[in-house]
Kinemage of the C-alpha trace (Angstrom):
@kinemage 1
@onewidth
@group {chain A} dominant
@subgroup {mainchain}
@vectorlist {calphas} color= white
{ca unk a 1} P 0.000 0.000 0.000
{ca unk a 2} L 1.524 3.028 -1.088
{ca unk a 3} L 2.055 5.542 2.060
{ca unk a 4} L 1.017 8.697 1.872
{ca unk a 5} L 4.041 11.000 3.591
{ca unk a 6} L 3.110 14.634 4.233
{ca unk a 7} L 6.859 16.205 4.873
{ca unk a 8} L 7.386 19.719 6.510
{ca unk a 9} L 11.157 21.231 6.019
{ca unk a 10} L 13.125 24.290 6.247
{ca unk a 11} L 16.717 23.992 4.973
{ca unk a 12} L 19.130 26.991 5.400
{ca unk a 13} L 22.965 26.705 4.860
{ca unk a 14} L 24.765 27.798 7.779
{ca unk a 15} L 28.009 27.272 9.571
{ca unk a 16} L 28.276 24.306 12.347
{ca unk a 17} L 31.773 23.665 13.511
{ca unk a 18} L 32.275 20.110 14.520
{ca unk a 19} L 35.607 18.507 16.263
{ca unk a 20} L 37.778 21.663 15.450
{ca unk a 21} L 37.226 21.402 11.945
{ca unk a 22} L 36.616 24.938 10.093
{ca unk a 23} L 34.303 23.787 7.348
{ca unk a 24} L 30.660 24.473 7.495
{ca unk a 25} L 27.296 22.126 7.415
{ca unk a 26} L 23.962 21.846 7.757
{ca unk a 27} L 22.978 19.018 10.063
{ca unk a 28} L 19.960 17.553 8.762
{ca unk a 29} L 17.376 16.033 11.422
{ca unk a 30} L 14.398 12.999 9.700
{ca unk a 31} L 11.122 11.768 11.861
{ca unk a 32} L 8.270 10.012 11.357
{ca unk a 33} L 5.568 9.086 12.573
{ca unk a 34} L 2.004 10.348 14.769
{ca unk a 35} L -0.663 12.563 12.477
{ca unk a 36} L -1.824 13.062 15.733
{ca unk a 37} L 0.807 15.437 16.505
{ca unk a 38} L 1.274 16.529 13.203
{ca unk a 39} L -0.251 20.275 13.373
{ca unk a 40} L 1.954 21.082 16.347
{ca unk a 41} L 5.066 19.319 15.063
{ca unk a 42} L 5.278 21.209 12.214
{ca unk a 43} L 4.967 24.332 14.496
{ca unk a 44} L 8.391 22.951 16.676
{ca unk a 45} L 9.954 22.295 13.566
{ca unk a 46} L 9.659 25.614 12.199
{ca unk a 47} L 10.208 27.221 15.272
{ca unk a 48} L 13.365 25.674 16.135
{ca unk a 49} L 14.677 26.045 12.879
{ca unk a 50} L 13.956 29.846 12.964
{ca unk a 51} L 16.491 30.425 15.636
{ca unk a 52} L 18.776 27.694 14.529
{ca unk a 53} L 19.546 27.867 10.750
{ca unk a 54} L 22.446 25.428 10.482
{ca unk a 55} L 19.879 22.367 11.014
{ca unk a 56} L 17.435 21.453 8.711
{ca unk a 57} L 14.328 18.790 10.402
{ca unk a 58} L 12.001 17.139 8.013
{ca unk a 59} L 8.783 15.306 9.610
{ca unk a 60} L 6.557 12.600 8.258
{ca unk a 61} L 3.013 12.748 9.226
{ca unk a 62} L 2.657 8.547 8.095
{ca unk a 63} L 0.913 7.663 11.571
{ca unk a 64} L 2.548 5.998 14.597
{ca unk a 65} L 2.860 2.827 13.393
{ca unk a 66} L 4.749 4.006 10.607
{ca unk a 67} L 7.240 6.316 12.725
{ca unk a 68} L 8.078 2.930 15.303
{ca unk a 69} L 8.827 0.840 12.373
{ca unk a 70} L 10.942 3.471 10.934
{ca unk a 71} L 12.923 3.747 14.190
{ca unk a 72} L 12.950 -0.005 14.405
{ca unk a 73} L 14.566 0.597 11.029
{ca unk a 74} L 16.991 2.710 12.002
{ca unk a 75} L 15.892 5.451 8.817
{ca unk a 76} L 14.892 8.379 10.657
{ca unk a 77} L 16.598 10.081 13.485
{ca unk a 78} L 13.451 10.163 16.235
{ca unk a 79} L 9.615 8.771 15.937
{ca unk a 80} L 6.478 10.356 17.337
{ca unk a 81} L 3.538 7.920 18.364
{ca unk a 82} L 0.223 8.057 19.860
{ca unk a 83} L 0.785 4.478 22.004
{ca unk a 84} L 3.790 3.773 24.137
{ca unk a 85} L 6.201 1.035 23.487
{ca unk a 86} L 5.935 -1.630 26.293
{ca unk a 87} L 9.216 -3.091 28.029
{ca unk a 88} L 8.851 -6.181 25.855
{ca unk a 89} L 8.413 -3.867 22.458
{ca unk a 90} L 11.420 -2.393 23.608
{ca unk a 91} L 13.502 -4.839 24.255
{ca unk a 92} L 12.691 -5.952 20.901
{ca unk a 93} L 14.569 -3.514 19.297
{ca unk a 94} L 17.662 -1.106 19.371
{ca unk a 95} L 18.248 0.859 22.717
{ca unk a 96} L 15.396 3.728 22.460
{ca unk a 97} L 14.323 5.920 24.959
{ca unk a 98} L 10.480 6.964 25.093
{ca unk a 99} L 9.064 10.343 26.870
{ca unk a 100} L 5.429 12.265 26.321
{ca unk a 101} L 5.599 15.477 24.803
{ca unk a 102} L 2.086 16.486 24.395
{ca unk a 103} L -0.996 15.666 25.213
{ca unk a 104} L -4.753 15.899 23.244
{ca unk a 105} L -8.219 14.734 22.845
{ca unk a 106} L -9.554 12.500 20.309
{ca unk a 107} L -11.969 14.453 18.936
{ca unk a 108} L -15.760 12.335 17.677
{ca unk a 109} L -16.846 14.351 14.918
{ca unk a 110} L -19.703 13.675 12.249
{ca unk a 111} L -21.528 15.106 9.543
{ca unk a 112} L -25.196 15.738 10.127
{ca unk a 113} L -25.911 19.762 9.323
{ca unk a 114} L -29.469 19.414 10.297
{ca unk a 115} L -28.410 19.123 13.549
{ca unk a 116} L -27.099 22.807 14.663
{ca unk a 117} L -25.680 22.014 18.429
{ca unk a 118} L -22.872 19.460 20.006
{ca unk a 119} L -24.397 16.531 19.758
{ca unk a 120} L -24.081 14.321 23.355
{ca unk a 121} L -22.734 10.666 23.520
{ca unk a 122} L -22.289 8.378 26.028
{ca unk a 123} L -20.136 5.739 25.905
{ca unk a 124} L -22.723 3.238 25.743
{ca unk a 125} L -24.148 4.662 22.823
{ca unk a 126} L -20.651 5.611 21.109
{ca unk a 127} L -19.718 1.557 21.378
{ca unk a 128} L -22.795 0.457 20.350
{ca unk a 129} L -22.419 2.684 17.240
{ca unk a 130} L -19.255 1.442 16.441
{ca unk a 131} L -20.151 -2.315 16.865
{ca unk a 132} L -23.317 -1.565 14.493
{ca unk a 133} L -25.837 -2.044 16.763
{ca unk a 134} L -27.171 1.608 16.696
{ca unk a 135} L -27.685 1.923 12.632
{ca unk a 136} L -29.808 5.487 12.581
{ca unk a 137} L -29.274 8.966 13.951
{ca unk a 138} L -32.798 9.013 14.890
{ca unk a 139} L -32.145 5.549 17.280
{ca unk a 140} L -33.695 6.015 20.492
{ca unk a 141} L -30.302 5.929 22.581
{ca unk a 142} L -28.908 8.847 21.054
{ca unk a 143} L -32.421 10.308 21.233
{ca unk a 144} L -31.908 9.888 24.776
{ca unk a 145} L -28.837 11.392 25.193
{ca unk a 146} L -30.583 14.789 23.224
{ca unk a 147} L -33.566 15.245 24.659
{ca unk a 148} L -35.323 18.254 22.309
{ca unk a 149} L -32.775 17.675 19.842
{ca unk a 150} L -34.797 16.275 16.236
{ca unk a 151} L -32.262 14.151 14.792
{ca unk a 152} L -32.498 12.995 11.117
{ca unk a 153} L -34.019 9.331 10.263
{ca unk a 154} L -30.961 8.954 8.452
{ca unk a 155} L -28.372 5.444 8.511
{ca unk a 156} L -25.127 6.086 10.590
{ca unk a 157} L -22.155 5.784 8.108
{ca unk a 158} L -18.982 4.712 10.502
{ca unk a 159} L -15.521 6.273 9.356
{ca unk a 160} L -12.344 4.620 11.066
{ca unk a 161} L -8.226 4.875 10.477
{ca unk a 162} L -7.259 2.412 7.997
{ca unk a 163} L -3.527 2.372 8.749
{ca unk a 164} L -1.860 1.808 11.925
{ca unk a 165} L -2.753 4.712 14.341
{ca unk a 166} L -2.053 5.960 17.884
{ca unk a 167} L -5.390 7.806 17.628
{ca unk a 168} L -7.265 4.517 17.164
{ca unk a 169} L -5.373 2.928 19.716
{ca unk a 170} L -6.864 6.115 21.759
{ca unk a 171} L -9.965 5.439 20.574
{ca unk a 172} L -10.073 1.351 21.240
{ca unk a 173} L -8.528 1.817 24.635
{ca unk a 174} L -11.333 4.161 25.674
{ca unk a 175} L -14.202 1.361 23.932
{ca unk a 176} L -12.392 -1.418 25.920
{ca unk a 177} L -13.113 0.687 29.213
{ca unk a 178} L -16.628 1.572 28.717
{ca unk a 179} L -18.159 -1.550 27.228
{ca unk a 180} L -17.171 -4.767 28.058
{ca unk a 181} L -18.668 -5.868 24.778
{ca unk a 182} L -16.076 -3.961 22.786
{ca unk a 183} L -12.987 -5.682 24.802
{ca unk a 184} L -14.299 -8.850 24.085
{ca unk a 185} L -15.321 -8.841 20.292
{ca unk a 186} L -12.771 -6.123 19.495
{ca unk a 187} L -10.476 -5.139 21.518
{ca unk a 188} L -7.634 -1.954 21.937
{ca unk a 189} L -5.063 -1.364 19.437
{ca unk a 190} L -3.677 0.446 16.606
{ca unk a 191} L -5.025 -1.679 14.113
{ca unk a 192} L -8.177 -3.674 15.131
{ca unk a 193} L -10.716 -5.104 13.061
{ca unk a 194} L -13.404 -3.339 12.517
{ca unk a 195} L -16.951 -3.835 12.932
{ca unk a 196} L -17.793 -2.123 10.082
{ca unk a 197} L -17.251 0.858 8.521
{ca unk a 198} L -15.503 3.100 5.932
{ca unk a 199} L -11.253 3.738 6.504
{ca unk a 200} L -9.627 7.012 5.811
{ca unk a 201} L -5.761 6.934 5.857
{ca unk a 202} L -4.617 9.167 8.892
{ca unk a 203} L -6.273 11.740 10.226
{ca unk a 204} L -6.583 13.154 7.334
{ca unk a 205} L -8.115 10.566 5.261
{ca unk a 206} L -10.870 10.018 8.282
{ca unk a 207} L -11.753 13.727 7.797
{ca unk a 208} L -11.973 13.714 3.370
{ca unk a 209} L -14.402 10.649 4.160
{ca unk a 210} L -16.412 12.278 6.889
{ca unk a 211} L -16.650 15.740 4.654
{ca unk a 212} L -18.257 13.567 1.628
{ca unk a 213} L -20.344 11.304 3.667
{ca unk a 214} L -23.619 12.529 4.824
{ca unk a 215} L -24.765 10.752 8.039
{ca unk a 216} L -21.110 9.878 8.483
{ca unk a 217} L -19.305 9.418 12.610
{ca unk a 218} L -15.474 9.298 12.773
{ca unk a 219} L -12.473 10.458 15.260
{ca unk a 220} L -9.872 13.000 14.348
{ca unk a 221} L -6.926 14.480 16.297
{ca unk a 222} L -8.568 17.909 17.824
{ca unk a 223} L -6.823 20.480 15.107
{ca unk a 224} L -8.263 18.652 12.118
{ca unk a 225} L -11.900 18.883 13.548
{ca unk a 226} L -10.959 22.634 14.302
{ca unk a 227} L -9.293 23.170 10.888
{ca unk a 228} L -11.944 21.756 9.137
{ca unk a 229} L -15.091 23.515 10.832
{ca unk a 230} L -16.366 19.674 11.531
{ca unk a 231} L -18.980 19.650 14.655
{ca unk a 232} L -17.300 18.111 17.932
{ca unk a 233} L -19.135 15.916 20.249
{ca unk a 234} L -19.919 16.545 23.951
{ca unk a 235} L -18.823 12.568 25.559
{ca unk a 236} L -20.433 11.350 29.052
{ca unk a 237} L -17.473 11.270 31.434
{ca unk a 238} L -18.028 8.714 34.585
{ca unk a 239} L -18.961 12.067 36.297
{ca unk a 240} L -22.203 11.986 34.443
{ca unk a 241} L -21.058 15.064 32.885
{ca unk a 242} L -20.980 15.462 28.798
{ca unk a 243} L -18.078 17.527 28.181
{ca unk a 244} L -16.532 18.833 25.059
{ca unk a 245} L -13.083 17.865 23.927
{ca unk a 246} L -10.324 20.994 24.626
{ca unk a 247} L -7.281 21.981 26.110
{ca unk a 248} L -8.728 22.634 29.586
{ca unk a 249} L -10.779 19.124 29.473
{ca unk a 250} L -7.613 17.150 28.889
{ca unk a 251} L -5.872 18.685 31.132
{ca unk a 252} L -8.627 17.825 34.011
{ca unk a 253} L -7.863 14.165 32.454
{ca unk a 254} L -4.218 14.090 32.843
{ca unk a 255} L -4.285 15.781 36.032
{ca unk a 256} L -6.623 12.678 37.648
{ca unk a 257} L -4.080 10.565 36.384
{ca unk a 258} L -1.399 12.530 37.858
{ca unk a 259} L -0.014 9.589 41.225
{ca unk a 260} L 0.168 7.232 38.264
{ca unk a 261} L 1.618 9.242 35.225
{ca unk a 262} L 4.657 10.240 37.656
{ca unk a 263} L 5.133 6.055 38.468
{ca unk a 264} L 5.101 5.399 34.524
{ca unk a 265} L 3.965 8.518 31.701
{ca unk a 266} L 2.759 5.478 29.919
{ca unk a 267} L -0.380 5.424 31.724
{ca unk a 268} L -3.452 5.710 29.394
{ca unk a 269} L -5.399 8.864 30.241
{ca unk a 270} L -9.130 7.956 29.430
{ca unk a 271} L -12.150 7.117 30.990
{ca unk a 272} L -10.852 8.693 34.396
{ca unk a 273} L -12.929 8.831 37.254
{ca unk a 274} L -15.605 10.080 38.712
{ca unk a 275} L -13.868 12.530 40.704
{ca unk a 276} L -12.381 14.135 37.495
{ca unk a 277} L -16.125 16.339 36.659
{ca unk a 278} L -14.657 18.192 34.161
{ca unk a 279} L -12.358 15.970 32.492
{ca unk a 280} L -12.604 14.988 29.090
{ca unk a 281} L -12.862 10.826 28.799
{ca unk a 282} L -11.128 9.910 25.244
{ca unk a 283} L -7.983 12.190 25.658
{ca unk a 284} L -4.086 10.388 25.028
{ca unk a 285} L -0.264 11.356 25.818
{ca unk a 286} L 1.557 11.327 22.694
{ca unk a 287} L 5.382 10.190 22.912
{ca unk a 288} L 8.256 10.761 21.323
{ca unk a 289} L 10.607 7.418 20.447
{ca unk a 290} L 14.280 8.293 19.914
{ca unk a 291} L 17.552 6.409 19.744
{ca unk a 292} L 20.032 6.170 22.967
{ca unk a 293} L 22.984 6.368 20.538
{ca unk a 294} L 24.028 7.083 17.303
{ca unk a 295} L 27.316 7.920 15.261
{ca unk a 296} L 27.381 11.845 14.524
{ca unk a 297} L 27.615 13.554 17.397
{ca unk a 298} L 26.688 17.034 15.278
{ca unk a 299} L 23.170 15.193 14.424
{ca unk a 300} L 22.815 14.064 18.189
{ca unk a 301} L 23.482 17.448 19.486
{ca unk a 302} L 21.309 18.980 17.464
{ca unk a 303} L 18.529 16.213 18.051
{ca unk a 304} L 18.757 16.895 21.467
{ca unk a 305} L 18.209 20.633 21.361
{ca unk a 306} L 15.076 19.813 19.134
{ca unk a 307} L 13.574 17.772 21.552
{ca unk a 308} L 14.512 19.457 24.418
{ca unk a 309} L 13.025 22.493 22.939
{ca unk a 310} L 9.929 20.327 22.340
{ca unk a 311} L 9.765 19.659 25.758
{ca unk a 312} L 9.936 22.973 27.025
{ca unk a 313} L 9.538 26.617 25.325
{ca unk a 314} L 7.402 24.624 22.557
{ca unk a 315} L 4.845 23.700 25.458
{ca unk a 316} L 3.187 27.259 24.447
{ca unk a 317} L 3.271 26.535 21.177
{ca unk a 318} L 1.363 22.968 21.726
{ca unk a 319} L -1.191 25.057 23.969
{ca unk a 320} L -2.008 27.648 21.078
{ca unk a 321} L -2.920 24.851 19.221
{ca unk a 322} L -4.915 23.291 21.437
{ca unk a 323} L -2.692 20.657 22.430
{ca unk a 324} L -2.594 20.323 26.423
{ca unk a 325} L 0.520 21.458 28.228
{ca unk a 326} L 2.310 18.903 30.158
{ca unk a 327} L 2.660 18.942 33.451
{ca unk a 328} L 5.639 20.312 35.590
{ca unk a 329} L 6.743 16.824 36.866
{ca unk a 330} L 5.992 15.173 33.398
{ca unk a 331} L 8.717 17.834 31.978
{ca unk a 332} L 11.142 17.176 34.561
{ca unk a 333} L 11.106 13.229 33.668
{ca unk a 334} L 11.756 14.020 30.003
{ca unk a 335} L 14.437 16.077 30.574
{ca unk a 336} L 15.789 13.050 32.547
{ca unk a 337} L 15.483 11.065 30.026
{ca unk a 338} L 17.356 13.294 27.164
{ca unk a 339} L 20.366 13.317 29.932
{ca unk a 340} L 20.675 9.486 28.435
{ca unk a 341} L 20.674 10.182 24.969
{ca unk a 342} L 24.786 9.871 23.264
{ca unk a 343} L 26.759 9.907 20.606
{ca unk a 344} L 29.095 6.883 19.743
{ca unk a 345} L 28.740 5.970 23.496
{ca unk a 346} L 29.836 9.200 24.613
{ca unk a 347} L 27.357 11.569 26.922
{ca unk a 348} L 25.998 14.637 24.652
{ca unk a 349} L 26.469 18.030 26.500
């Protein structure tokens, strides 16, 4: 299947002097992976590059399956993924290290313009959509969740990823929660198989197929929906509450994960509980997978300062875009963690 790569890049020729040596280079950075974190990458990548002109960082937006298989490939320089590696994943492959550098809600979106407000789900109802039990927008579950709402007599058309995705892993983890039904017949991953329905590749695709399908119910990263002036759903959180997906909403989820998230930032961050009112339930951490070593110091160096840069002053940047900050302590662990990256075995200042 041919993959569709969208690439962002900024090279400008400027001086870098490496070992003592007078000549001058561009260092050139490659990455691959999440669409999740696509808007807001391309926002680091341009911002880093303005204030450092001798290195040039190109980013595929291929989806997270993509960007781990590339780093198990050694072909690109750092990955960016929606799911965390296990220990075993790891282990599996060349030394990596593995930190979250932003955080988001996966957005449900569809296409019905008759109806003019959010429309409410609750997780019952969203599973039993996606399992194809609820076939009609005017289905007396999601009647109930909108009382005074007149919703169209009109077949649901389901839109899902159709490559290997951190958002659908997002997605499937937050099913397997909510209805025990789902785990069983379906399951959490980054590729399941579906139901039913219609596959978009990346987030992109999903949102093409939910623009041209009337009746149509997919899940996009929260930019796209925003981008693309598609509707948002309100979701039932365990507080009873339907809330609407947003910076603020994922932050209330990440900060009722917050005991285990310091223990291991590979905690998944849906469904929280009860206690979290405000918190938005299908909202992930997005990581980024990178090397311990490798043989240019100039391209480590300059890796690092990305990242760390990422990880810091590019938190505002993430924010504007509706991305949720992370939190102090989550910072402070992925600084940690660059300390380990190196260069032909040797630390990295």
């Amino acid at each position: 299947m041919r993959t569709r790569m969208i690439a962002v890049s900024l090279a400008v020729a400027a001086a870098l002097a490496a070992g003592g040596c007078n000549s001058s280079k561009t260092v050139s950075l490659l990455g691959a992976g999440s669409t999740f974190v696509y808007p807001v990458m391309q926002r680091w990548v341009n911002g880093f590059m303005q204030d450092h002109s001798d290195v040039h960082i190109n980013y595929q937006s291929i989806g997270s399956g993509g960007g781990i298989e590339q780093v198990r490939a050694g072909t690109v320089d750092f990955g960016a993924s929606d799911v965390a590696l296990t220990d075993a994943e790891m282990k599996g492959m060349r030394p990596v290290i593995q930190f979250p550098e932003s955080a988001g809600p996966v957005v449900v979106t569809y296409n019905l313009k008759q109806v003019l407000q959010p429309l409410r789900l609750s997780p019952e109802t969203l599973a039993g959509i996606y399992l194809g039990q609820i076939k009609n927008w005017n289905d007396a579950k999601i009647a109930a969740d909108n009382p005074g709402v007149k919703l169209p007599n009109e077949p649901i058309v389901v839109v899902h990823r159709a490559d290997g995705s951190g958002t659908t892993n997002a997605f499937t983890t937050y099913l397997s929660a909510v209805s025990p039904e789902w785990k069983s017949k379906v399951g959490a991953g980054t590729s399941v198989s579906w139901p039913l329905g219609l596959g978009g590749k990346g987030s992109e695709g999903v949102t093409g197929q939910l623009k041209q399908s009337p009746g149509a119910i997919g899940y996009v990263e929260l930019t796209y929906a925003d981008q693309n002036h598609l509707p948002m759903a309100k979701i039932k959180n365990q507080a009873g509450n339907y809330v609407a997906p947003g910076t603020e909403s994922t932050t209330a989820a990440i900060n009722a994960f917050a005991a285990q998230l310091e223990q291991d930032p590979r905690v998944p961050i849906v469904n929280p509980p009860a206690t979290a009112a405000d918190a938005y339930p299908i909202s992930t951490m997005t990581f980024l997978i990178v090397p311990k070593d490798g043989p240019n110091k100039a391209k480590r160096v300059a890796l690092k300062q990305f990242l760390n840069y990422v990880v810091t002053d590019g938190q505002t940047a993430a924010n504007e875009l509706k991305y949720a900050p992370l939190p102090e302590a989550i910072k402070q662990y992925d600084q940690q963690q660059l300390k380990l990256m190196t260069a032909a075995g040797q630390p990295l200042p």
